[in-house]
py3Dmol code that shows the C-alpha trace and the ligand (Angstrom):
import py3Dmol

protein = """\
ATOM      1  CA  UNK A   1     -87.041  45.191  60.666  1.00  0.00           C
ATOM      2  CA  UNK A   2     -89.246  41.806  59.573  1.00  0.00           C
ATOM      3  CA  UNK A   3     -88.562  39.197  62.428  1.00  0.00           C
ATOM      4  CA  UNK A   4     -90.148  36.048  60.536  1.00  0.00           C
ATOM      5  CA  UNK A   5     -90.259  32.467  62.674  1.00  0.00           C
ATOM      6  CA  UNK A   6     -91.412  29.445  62.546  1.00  0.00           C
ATOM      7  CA  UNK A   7     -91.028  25.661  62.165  1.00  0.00           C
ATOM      8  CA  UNK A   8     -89.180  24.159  59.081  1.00  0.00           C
ATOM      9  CA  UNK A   9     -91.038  23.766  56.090  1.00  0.00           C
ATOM     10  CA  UNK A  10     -93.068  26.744  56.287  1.00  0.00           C
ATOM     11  CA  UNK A  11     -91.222  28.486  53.197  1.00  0.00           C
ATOM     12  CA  UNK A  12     -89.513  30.834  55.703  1.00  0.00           C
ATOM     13  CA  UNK A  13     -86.657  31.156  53.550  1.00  0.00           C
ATOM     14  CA  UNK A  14     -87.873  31.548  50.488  1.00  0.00           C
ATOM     15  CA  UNK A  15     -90.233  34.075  51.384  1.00  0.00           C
ATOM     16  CA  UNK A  16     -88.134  35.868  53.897  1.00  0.00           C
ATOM     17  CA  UNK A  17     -85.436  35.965  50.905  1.00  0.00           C
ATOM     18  CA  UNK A  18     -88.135  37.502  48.060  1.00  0.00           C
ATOM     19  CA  UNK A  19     -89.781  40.057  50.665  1.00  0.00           C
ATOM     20  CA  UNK A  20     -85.884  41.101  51.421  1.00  0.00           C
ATOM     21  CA  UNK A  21     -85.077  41.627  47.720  1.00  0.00           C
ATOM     22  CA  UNK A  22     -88.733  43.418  46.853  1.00  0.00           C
ATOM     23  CA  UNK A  23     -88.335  45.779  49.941  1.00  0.00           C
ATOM     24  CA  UNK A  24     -84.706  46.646  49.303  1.00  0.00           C
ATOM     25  CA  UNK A  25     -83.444  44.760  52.719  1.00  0.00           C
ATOM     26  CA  UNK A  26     -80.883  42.768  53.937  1.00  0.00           C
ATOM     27  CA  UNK A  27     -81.558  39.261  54.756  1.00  0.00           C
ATOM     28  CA  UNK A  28     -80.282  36.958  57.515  1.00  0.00           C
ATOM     29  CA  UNK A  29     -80.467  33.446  57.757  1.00  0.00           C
ATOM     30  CA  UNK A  30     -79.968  32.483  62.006  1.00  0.00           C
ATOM     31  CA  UNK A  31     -80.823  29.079  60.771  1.00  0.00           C
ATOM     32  CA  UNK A  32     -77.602  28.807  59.115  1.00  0.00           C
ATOM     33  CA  UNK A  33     -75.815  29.987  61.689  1.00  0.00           C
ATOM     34  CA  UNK A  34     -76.568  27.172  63.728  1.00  0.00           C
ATOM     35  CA  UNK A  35     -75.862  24.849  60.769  1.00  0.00           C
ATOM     36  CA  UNK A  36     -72.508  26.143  60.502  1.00  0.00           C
ATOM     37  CA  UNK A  37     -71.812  25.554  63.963  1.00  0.00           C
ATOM     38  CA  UNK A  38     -72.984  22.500  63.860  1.00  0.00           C
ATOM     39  CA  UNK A  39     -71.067  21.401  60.628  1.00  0.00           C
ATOM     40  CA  UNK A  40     -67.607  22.703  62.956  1.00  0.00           C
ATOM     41  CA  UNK A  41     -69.004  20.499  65.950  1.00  0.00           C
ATOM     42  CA  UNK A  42     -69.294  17.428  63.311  1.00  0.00           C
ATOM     43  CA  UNK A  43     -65.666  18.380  61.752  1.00  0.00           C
ATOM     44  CA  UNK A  44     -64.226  18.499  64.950  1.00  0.00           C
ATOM     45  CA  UNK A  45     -65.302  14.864  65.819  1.00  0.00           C
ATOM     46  CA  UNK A  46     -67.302  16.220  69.017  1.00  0.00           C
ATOM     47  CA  UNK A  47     -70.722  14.833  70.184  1.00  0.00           C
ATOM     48  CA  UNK A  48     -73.483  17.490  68.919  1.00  0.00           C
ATOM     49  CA  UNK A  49     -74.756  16.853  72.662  1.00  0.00           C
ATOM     50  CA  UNK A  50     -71.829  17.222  74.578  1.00  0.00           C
ATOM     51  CA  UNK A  51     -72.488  20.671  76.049  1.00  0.00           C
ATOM     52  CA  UNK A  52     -68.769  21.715  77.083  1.00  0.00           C
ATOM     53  CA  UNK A  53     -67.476  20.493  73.843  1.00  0.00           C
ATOM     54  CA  UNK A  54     -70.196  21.986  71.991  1.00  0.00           C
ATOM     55  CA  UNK A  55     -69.109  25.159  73.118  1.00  0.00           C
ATOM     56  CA  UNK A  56     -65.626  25.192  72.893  1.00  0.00           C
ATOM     57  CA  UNK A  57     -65.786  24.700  69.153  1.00  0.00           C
ATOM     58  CA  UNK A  58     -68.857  27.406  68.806  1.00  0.00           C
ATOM     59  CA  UNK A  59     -66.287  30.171  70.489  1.00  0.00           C
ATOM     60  CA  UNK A  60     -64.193  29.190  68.402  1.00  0.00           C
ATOM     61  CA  UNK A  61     -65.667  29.178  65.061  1.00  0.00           C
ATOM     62  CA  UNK A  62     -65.788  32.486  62.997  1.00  0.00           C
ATOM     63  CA  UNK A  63     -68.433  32.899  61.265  1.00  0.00           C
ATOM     64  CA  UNK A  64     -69.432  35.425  58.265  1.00  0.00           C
ATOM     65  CA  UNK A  65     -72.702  35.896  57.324  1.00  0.00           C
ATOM     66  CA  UNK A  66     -73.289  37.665  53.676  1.00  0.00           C
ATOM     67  CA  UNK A  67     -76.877  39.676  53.469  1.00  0.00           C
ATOM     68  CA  UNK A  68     -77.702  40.243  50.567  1.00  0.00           C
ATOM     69  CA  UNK A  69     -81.398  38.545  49.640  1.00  0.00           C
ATOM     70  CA  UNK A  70     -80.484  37.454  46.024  1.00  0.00           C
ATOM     71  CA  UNK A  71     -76.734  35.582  47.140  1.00  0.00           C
ATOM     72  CA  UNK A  72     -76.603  35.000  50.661  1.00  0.00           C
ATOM     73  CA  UNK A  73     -73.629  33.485  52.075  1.00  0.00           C
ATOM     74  CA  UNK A  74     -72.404  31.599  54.708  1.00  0.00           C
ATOM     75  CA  UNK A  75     -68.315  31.549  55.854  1.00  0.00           C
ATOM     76  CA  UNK A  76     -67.097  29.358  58.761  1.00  0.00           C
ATOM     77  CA  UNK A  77     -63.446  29.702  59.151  1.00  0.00           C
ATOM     78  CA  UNK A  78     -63.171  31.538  56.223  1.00  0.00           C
ATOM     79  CA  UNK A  79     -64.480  28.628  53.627  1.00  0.00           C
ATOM     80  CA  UNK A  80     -67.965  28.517  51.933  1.00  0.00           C
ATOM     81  CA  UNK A  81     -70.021  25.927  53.183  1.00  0.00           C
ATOM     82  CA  UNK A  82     -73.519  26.642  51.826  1.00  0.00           C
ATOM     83  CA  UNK A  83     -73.781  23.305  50.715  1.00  0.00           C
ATOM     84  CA  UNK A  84     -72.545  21.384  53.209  1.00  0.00           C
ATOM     85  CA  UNK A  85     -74.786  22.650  55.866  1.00  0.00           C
ATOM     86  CA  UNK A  86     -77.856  21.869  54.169  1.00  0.00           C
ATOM     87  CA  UNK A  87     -76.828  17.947  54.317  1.00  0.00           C
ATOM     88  CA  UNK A  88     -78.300  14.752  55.840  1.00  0.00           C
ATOM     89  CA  UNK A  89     -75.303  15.217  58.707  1.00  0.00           C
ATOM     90  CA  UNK A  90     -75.788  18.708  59.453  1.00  0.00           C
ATOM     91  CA  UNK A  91     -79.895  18.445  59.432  1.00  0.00           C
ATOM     92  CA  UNK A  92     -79.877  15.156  61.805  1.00  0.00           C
ATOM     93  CA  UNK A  93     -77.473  17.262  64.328  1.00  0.00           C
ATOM     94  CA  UNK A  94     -78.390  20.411  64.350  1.00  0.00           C
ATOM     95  CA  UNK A  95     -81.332  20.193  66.546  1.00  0.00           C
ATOM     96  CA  UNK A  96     -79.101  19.120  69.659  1.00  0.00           C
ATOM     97  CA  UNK A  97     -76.195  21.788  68.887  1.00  0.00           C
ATOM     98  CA  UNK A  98     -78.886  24.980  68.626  1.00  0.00           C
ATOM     99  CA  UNK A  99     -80.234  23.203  72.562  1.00  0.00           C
ATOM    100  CA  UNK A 100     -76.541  24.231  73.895  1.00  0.00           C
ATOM    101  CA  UNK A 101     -77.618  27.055  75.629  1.00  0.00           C
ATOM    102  CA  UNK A 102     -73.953  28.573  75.723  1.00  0.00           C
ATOM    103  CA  UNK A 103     -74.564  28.523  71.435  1.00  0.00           C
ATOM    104  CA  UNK A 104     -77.811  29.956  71.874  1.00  0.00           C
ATOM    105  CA  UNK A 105     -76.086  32.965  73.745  1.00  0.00           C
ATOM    106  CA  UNK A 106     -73.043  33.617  71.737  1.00  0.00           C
ATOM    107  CA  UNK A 107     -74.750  33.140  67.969  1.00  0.00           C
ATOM    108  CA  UNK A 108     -78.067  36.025  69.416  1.00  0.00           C
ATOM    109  CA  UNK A 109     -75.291  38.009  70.706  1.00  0.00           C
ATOM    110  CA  UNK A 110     -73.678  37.978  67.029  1.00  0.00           C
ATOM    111  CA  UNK A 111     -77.005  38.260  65.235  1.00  0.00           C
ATOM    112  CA  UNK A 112     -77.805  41.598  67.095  1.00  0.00           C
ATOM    113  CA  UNK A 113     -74.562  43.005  66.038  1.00  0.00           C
ATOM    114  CA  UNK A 114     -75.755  41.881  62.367  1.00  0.00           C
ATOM    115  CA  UNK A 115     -79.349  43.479  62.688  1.00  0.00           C
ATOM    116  CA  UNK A 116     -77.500  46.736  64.606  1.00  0.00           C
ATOM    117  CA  UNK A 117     -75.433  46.707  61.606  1.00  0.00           C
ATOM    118  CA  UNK A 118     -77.950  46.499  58.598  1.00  0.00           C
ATOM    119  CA  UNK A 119     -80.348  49.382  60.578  1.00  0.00           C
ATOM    120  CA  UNK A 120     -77.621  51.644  60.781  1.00  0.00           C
ATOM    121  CA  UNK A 121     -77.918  51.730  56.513  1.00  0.00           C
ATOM    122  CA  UNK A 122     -81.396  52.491  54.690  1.00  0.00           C
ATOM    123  CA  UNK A 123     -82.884  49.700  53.823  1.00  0.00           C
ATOM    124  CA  UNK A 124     -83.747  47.493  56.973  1.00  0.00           C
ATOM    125  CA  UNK A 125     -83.247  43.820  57.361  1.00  0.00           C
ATOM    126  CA  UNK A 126     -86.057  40.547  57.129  1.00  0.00           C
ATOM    127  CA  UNK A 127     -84.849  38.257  60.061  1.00  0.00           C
ATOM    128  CA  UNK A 128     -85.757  34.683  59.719  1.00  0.00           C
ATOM    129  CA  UNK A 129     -85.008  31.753  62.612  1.00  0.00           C
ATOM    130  CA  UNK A 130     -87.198  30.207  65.699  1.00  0.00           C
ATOM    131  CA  UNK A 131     -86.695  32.805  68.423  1.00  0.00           C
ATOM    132  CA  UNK A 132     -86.610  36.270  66.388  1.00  0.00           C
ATOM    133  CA  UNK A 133     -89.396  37.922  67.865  1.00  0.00           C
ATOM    134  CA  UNK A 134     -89.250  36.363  71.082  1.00  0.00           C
ATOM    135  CA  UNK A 135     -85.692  36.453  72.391  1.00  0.00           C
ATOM    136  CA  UNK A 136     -83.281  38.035  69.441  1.00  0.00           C
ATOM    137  CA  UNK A 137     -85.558  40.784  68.658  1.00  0.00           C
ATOM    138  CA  UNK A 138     -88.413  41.772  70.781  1.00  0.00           C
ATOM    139  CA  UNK A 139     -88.600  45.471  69.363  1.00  0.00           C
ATOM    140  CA  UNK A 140     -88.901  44.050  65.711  1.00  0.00           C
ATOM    141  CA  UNK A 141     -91.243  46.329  63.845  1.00  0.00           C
ATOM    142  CA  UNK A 142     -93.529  43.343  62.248  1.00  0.00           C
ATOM    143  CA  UNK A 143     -93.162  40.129  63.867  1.00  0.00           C
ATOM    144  CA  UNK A 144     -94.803  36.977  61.819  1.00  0.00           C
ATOM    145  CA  UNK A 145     -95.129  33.363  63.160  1.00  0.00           C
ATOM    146  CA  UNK A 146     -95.138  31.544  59.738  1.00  0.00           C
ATOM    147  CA  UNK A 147     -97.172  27.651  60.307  1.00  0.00           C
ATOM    148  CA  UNK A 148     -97.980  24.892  58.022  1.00  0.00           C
ATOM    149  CA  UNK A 149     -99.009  21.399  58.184  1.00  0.00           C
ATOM    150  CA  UNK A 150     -96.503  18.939  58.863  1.00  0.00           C
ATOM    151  CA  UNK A 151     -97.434  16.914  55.856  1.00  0.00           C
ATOM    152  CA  UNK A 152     -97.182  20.143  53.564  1.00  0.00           C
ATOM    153  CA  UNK A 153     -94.182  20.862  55.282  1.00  0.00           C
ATOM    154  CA  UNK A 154     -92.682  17.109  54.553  1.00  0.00           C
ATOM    155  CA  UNK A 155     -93.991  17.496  50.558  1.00  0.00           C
ATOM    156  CA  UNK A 156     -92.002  21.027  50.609  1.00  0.00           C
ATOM    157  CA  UNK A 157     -88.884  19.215  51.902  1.00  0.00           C
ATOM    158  CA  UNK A 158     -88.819  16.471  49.741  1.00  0.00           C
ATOM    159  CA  UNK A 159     -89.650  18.907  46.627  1.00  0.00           C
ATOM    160  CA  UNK A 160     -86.853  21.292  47.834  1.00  0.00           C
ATOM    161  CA  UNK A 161     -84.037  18.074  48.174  1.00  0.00           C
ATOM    162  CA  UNK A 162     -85.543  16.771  45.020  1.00  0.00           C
ATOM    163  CA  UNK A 163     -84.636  20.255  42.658  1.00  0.00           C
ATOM    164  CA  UNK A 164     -81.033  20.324  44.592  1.00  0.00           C
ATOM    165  CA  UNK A 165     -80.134  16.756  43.842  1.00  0.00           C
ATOM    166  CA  UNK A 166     -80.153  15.328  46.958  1.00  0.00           C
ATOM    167  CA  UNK A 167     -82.571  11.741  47.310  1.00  0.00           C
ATOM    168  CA  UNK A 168     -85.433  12.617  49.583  1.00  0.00           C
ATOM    169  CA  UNK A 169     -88.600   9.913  50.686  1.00  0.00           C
ATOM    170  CA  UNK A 170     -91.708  11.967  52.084  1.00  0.00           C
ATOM    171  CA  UNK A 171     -92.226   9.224  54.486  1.00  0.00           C
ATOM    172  CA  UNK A 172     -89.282   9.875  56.424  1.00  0.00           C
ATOM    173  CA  UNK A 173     -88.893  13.810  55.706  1.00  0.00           C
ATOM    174  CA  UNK A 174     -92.542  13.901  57.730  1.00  0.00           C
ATOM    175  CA  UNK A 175     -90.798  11.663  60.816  1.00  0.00           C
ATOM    176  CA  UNK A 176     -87.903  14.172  60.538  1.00  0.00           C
ATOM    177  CA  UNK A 177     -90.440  16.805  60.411  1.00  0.00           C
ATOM    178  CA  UNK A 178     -92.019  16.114  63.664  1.00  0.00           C
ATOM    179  CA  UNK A 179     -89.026  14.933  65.170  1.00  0.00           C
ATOM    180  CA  UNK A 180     -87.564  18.133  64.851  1.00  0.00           C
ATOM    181  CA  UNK A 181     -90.975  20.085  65.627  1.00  0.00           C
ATOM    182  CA  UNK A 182     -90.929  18.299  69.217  1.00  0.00           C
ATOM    183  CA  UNK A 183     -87.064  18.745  69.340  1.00  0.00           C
ATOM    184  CA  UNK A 184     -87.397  22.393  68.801  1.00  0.00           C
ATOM    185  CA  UNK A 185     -90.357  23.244  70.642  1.00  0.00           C
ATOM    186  CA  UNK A 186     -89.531  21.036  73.548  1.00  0.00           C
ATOM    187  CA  UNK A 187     -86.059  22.301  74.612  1.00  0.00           C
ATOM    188  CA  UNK A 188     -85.466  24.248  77.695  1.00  0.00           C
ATOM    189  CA  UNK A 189     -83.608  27.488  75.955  1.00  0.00           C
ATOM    190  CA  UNK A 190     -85.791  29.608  73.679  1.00  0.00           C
ATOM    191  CA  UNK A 191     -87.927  26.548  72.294  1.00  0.00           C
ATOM    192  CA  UNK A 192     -90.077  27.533  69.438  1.00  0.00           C
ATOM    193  CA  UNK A 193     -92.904  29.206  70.290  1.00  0.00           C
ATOM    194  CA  UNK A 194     -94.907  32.226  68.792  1.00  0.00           C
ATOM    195  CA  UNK A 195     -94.158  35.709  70.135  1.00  0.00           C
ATOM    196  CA  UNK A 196     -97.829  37.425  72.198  1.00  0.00           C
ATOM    197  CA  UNK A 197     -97.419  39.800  69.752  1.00  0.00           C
ATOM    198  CA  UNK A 198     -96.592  38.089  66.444  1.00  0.00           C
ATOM    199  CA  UNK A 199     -99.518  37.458  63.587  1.00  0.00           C
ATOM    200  CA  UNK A 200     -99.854  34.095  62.560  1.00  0.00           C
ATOM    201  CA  UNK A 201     -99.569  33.256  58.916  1.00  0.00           C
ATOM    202  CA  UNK A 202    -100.159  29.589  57.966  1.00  0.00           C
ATOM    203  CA  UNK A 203     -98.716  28.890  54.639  1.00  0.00           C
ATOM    204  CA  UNK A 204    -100.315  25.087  54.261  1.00  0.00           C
ATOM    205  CA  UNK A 205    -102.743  26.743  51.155  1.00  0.00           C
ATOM    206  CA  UNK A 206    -100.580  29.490  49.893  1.00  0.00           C
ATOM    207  CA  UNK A 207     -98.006  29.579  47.500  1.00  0.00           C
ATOM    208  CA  UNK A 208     -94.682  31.740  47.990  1.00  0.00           C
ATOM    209  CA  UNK A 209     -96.138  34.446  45.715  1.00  0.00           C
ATOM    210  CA  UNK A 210     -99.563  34.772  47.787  1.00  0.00           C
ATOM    211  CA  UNK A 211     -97.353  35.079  51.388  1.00  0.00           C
ATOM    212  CA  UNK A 212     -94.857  37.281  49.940  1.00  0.00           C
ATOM    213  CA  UNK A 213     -97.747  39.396  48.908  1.00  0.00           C
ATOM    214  CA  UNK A 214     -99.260  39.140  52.540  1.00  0.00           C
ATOM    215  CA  UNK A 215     -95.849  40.026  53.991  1.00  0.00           C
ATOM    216  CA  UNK A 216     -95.557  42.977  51.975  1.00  0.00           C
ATOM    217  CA  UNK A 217     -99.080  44.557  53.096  1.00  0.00           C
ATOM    218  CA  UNK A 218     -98.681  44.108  56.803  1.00  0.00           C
ATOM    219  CA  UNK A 219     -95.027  45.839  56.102  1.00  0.00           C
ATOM    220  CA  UNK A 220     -96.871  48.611  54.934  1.00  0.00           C
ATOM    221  CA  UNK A 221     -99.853  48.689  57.269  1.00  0.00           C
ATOM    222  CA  UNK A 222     -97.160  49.140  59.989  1.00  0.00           C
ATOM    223  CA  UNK A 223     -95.741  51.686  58.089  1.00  0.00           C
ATOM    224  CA  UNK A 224     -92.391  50.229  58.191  1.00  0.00           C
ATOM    225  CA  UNK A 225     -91.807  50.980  54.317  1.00  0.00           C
ATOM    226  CA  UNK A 226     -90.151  54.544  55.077  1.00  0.00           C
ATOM    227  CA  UNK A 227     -87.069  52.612  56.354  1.00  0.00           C
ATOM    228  CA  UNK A 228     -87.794  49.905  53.936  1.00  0.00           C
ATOM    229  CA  UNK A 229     -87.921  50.845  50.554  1.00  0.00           C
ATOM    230  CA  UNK A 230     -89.987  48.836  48.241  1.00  0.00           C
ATOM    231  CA  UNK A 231     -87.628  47.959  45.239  1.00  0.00           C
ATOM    232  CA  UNK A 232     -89.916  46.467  43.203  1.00  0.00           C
ATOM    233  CA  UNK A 233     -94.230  45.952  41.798  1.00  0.00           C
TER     234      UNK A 233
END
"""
ligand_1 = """\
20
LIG
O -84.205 26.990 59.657
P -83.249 25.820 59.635
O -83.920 24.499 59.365
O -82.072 26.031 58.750
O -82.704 25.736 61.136
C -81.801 24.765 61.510
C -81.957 24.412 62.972
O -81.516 25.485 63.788
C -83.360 24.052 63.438
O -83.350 22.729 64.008
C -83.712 25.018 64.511
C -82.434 25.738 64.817
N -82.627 27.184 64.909
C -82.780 27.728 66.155
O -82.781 26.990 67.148
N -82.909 29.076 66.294
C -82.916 29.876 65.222
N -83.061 31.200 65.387
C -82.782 29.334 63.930
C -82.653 27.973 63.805
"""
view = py3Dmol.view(width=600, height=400)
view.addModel(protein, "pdb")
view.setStyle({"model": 0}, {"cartoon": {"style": "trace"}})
view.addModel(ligand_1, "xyz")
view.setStyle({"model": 1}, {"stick": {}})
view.zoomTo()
view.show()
C-alpha cells in the first residue's frame, strides 16, 4: 500500500490516480469522502460547524466509494455526486465538516475496511488524503508527504477549474489556498502534518509525469512491487 498526503494543490490526485493505474492498484480518494459528507451536511440545511448535527447526518449518510484508478466514483445515498462535491459550496465547507472529530472517526473507520478490502486481492491500493500515514495507516508500506508552493498550488487550482468549466481567479484560489492550509493544519483532530517516517516530495518544479516517475522508483526500492504489479512502461 502507497499512503500519499499532503496539502491541496500538490497534484495528489492526479498522481496518486496514474501511479494506481501503472502499478495495477486500486485507488481511494479520503478527500472525497469528506466532500460527500459535507455535500449531505449542506443538503440537509445543517451548519458545517455544528458538531452534533454534523454527526448525525455523517452516521447517516452511506457512502460508496468505486476504486478503480481510471473511473473512480463517489455514491452518497446511492446517487453520483462527483460533480457536485468538487463545487464552490462543498470546497468553502468542507474544511469545518472533516474538524468534526466524530466524522474523522467514523469515515478512518470506513477507509480501513476499504484498504482491508483492496489488500485482500493482488494488486494493492495508492491511498491519498491528509492523515494516511499518520493516523489511517501507520503500517503503509511507502508513505509520501507530497508539498508545493502555495502560489503553484493556487496556478494548479485555477488551471484545474479552468479545463472543468468552472470560473476560477488565482488571486482568490491562493487566499483559499492558505486559508485552508491553516484550517487544515491548525485543527485539533489529525491536522495535517507529515508522518516521522514519510519522504517528502515537493512537486512546486515537477510535472505529473516526473513525480509519477519518482513514485514509481521508491515503490520499487521498497520492494513493494511483488504485491503491486506494474501494469505498464
Ligand atoms: O483533498 P481534498 O481537497 O478533496 O480534501 C477535501 C478536504 O477534506 C480538505 O479540506 C481536507 C479534508 N481531508 C481530511 O481532513 N482528511 C483526509 N484524509 C482527506 C481530506
Amino acid at each position: 500500500m502507497v499512503a500519499l498526503d499532503g496539502p491541496s494543490g500538490t497534484g495528489k490526485s492526479t498522481v496518486a490516480r496514474k501511479l494506481a493505474a501503472e502499478l495495477g492498484a486500486t485507488y481511494l480518494d479520503t478527500g472525497a469522502m469528506y466532500r460527500a459528507v459535507t455535500l449531505g451536511v449542506l443538503r440537509a440545511g445543517a451548519a458545517p460547524d455544528d458538531a452534533a448535527g454534523v454527526e448525525r447526518i455523517a452516521s447517516a449518510a452511506k457512502l460508496e466509494m468505486g476504486t478503480d484508478p481510471l473511473a473512480p466514483t463517489v455514491f452518497l445515498d446511492g446517487a453520483d455526486v462527483a460533480v457536485e462535491i468538487r463545487g464552490p459550496e462543498v470546497t468553502g465547507a468542507v474544511s469545518a465538516v472533516s474538524a468534526v472529530g466524530a466524522v474523522r472517526e467514523l469515515l478512518v473507520e470506513q477507509q480501513r475496511g476499504l484498504i482491508r478490502e483492496a489488500l485482500s486481492a493482488p494488486g494493492g491500493i495508492v491511498v491519498e488524503g491528509r492523515d494516511i500515514g499518520t493516523v489511517v495507516a501507520p503500517d503503509a508500506g511507502l508513505k509520501v508527504f507530497l508539498t508545493a508552493s502555495s502560489h503553484a498550488r493556487a496556478q494548479r487550482r485555477t488551471a484545474q477549474d479552468t479545463a472543468e468549466g468552472r470560473v476560477s481567479d488565482l488571486e482568490r484560489t491562493h487566499a483559499d489556498v492558505r486559508r485552508r492550509d491553516a484550517l487544515d493544519s491548525g485543527r485539533r483532530t489529525s491536522p495535517l502534518r507529515r508522518a516521522d517516517d514519510a519522504l517528502e516530495l515537493d512537486t512546486t518544479e515537477l510535472d505529473v509525469a516526473a513525480v509519477v516517475g519518482r513514485l514509481l522508483e521508491l515503490v520499487e526500492n521498497r520492494g513493494l512491487l511483488a504485491g503491486m504489479e506494474r501494469t505498464s512502461r
